[in-house]
C-alpha positions in Angstrom: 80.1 131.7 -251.2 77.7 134.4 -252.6 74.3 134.4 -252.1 72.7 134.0 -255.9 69.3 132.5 -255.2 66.9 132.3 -252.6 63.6 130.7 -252.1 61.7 132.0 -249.8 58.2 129.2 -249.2 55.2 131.2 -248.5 52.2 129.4 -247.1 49.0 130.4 -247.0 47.2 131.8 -244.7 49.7 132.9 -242.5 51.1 136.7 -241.5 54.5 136.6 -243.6 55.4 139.8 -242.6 58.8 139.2 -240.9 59.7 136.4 -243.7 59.5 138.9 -246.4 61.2 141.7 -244.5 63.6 139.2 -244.1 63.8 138.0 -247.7 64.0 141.3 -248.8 66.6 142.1 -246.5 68.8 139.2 -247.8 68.5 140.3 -251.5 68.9 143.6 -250.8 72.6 142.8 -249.6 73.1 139.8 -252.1 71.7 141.2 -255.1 70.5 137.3 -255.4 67.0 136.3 -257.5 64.3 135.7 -255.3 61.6 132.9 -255.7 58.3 132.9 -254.0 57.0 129.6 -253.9 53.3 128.0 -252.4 52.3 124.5 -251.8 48.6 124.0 -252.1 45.8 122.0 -250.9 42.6 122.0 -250.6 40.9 118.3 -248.7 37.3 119.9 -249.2 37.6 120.8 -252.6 39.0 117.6 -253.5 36.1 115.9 -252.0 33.7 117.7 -253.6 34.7 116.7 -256.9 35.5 112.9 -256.2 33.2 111.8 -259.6 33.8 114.9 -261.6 37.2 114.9 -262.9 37.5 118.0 -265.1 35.2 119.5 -262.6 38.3 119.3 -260.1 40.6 120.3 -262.3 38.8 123.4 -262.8 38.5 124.1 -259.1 42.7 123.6 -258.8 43.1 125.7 -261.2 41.1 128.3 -260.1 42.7 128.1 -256.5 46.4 127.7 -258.1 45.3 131.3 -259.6 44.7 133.0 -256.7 48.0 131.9 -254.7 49.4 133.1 -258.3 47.8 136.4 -257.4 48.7 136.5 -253.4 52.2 135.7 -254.4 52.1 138.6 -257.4 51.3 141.2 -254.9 53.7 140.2 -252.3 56.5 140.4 -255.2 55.5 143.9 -255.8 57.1 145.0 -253.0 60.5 143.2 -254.2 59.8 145.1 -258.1 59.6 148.4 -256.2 63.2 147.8 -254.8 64.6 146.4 -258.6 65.1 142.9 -256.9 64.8 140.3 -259.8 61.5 138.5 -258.4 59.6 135.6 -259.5 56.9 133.1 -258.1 55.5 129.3 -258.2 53.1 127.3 -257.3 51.9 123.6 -257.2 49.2 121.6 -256.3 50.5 118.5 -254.0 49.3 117.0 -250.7 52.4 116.5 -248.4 54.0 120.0 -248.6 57.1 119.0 -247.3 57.9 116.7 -249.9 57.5 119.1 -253.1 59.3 121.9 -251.1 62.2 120.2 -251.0 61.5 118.7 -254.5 61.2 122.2 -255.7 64.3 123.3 -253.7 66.1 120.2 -256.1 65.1 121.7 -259.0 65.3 125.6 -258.4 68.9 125.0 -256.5 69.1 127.9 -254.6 71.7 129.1 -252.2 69.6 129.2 -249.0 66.0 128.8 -248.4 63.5 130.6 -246.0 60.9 128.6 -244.2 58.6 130.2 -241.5 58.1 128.2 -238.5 55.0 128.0 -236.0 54.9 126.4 -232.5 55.3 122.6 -232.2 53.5 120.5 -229.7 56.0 118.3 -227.5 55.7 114.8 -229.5 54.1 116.4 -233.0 57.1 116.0 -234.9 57.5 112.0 -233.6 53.9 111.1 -234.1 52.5 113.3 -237.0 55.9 114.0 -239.1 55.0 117.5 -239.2 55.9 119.2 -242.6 58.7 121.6 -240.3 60.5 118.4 -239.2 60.4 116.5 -242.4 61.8 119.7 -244.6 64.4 120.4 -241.4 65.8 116.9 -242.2 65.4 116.3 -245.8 66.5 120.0 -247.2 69.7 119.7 -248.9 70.5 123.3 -248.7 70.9 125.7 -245.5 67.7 126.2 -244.0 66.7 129.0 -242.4 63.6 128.7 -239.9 61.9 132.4 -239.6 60.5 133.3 -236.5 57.5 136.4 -235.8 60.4 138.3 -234.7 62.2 141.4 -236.7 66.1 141.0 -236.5 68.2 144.4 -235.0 69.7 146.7 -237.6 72.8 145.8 -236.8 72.5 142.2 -237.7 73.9 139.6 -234.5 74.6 136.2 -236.4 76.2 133.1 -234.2 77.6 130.2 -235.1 77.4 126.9 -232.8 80.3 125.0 -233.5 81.7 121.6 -232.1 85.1 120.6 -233.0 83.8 117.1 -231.7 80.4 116.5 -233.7 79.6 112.9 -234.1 80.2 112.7 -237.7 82.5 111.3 -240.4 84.5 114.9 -240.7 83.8 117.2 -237.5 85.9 119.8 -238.6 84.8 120.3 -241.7 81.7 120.8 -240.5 82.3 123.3 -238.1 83.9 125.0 -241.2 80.2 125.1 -243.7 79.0 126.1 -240.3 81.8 129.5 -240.2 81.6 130.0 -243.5 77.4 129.8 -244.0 77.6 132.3 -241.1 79.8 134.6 -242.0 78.5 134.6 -245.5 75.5 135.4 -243.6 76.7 138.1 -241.4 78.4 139.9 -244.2 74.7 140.1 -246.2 73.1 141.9 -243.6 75.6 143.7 -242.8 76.0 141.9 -239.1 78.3 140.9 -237.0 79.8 137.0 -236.9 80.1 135.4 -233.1 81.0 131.8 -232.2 80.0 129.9 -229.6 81.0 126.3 -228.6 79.5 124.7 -225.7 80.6 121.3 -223.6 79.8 119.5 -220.7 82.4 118.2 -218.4 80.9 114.6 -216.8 79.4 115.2 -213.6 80.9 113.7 -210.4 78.0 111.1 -210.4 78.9 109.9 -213.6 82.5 108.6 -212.6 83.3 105.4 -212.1 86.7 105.3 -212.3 87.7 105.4 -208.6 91.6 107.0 -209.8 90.0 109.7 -211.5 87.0 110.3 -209.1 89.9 111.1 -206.5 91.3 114.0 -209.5 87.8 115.1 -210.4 89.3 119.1 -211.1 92.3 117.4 -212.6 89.6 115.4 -215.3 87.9 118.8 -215.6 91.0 120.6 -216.6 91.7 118.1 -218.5 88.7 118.1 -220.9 88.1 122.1 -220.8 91.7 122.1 -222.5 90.7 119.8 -225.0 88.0 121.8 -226.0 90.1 124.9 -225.8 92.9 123.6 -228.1 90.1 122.2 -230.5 88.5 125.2 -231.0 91.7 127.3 -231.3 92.3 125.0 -234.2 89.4 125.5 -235.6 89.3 129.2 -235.5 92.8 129.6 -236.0 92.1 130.1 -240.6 89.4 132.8 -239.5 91.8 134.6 -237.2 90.1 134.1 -234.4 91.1 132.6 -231.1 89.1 131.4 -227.8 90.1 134.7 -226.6 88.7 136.9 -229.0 85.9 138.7 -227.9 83.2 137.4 -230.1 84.1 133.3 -229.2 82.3 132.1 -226.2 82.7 128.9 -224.5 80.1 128.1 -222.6 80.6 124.8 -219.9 77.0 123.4 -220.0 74.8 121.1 -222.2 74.4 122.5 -225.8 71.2 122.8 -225.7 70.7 125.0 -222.6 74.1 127.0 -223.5 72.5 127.7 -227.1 69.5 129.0 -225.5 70.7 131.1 -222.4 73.7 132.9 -224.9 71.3 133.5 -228.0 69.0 135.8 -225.0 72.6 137.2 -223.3 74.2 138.2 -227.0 70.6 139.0 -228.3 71.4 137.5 -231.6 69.5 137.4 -234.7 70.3 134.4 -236.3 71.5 131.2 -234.5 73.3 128.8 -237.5 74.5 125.4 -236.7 74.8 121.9 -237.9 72.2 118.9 -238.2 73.8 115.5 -238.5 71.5 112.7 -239.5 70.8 110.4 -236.4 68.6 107.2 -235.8 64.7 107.0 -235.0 65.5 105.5 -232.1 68.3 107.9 -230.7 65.6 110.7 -232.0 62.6 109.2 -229.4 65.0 108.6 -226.4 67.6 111.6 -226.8 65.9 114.2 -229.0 68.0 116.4 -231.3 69.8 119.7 -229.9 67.6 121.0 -233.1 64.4 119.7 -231.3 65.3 120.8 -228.0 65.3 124.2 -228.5 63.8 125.6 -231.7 60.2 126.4 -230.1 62.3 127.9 -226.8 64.7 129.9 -228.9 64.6 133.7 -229.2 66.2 133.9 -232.4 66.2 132.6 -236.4 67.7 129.4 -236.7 69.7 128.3 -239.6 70.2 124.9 -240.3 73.5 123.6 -242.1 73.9 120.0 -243.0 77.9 118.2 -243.8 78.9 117.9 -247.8 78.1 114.4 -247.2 74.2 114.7 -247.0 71.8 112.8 -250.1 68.8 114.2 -249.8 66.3 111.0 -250.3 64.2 112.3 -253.1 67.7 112.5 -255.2 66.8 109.8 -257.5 
C-alpha cells in the first residue's frame, strides 16, 4: 500500500505553511508525485462582467494565472528537494465538488485538505465545502490542522471491531493498514485505540440484569476485549501490547482525551455513511470532535463507498 500520489488542495488566501511541511514531509518518505491543486472564484469579478462575455473570460484567465503562479512558487520548494512536482487549477463555484471531481480524475493515494474552525450548525445549514469533501472523497482524507507534527511521528488508529456497517472488520483493517502505511512514511510510530461504553445503570430495564449490573459490565468489556484481540491478532498485536489502548467511555470523548494523553500527530479512523436525520439528532463521532481535536485527522471510508459524482 505505497504511497504513489498525493494531492495536496491549496486554497487561497490562507497560511499553508504546516500543509506543505506536511506534504513535503509525506513525499519525502514516499518518493510519491505531488499535485498542487486550487479551486477558484471570484463573485465580484463575475459580476462585473455579467454583459461582457469575452470580457470575463479575460478576467478568469488572468486570475487562473496568478494561482498558476502562487502555486509555481510554492512547488519550488518541492524542485529544491527533487520531489516530482506539479500543479492545477480550475475555475468552478462550489469547491467541494471539483475537488473531489479532480481527486476522480488525478486518483491519488491520499489527499491533504487544510481545515479551519466550524461554527456549531455550519456544516447542517450551509453544507460547508469541509463537510461535503469529508463525505464525498473517495480516497483517505487527511484534514490538516495549524499544528506541526513531532519528529518522531505519533499516528493512532481508532478502531471498532463493532462499526455499524456491512463488514466491521474489514474496516477496522483499511483503518490498520492506512495507518501503518502512514506511520511507516514519516517514519512514526503506529498506536490503536478502541473505545466502548458499557450502558449506564439508568439505562437498564431488565430487572434480572439490573440486580448483575458488574456481571453485564464484565460481560461486555470481554466482548470488546476478545474482538479486538481478533482483530489485532494478523498485526501481532494484542490488547496488552503497549501501544493498544482501551479506553471505557463514549468515542468521541475517549478520541479526544487519548489524542492530548499520547500526544499524537495524526488521528485515522473510519467514516461510515449515515442518514440526515441520524446526522441532525446524533451528530457524527467525525463532527463531534474535529474542531476540539489536538491532532490531524485522517479520514478512511469501507471498500464499499461510490462516491456520487462516479457517473
Amino acid at each position: 500500500m505505497d504511497i504513489r500520489k498525493i494531492l495536496v488542495n491549496v486554497e487561497a488566501d490562507k497560511d499553508c505553511t504546516h500543509l506543505i511541511d506536511k506534504a513535503i514531509r509525506l513525499a519525502e518518505g514516499s518518493g510519491a508525485k505531488v499535485e498542487l491543486f486550487r479551486c477558484c472564484f471570484n463573485a465580484s469579478l463575475r459580476n462585473s462582467y455579467l454583459f461582457d462575455k469575452e470580457a470575463l473570460l479575460k478576467a478568469e484567465h488572468s486570475f487562473l494565472h496568478k494561482a498558476e503562479a502562487e502555486l509555481e512558487e510554492i512547488a519550488e520548494r518541492f524542485k529544491a528537494l527533487n520531489i516530482d512536482i506539479d500543479f492545477d487549477v480550475c475555475w468552478a463555484r462550489h469547491h467541494a465538488e471539483y475537488i473531489v471531481r479532480k481527486i476522480l480524475r488525478y486518483q491519488p493515494d491520499i489527499v491533504l485538505h487544510q481545515i479551519e474552525q466550524h461554527t456549531r450548525l455550519g456544516h447542517y445549514l450551509f453544507d460547508q465545502a469541509d463537510w461535503h469533501l469529508i463525505r464525498e472523497c473517495p480516497v483517505p482524507l487527511l484534514l490538516v490542522k495549524k499544528k506541526a507534527w513531532s519528529d518522531g511521528g505519533h499516528i493512532a488508529a481508532s478502531v471498532d471491531p463493532f462499526h455499524e456497517c456491512d463488514s466491521p472488520a474489514a474496516l477496522d483493517r483499511l483503518i490498520l493498514d492506512q495507518a501503518s502505511r502512514l506511520a511507516q512514511t514519516v517514519e512514526g510510530d503506529l498506536k490503536v485505540l478502541h473505545s466502548f461504553n458499557v450502558l449506564p445503570h439508568s439505562a437498564i430495564f431488565d430487572e434480572h440484569l439490573v440486580t448483575d449490573f458488574e456481571g453485564m459490565q464484565r460481560k461486555v468489556r470481554l466482548e470488546h476485549v476478545e474482538a479486538l484481540n481478533r482483530l489485532l491478532d494478523e498485526y501481532g498485536l494484542s490488547v496488552e501490547s503497549a501501544s493498544v489502548t482501551l479506553k471505557e467511555s463514549e468515542p468521541h470523548d475517549a478520541m479526544l482525551e487519548y489524542v492530548d494523553e499520547a500526544h499524537i500527530d495524526v488521528l485515522v479512523m473510519g467514516v461510515v455513511a449515515r442518514g440526515l436525520i441520524d446526522r441532525l439528532l446524533i451528530g457524527s463521532t467525525v463532527e463531534r470532535i474535529l474542531d476540539k481535536l489536538h491532532a490531524d485527522l485522517m479520514v478512511v471510508k469501507p471498500e464499499s463507498f461510490v462516491c456520487s459524482y462516479i457517473e
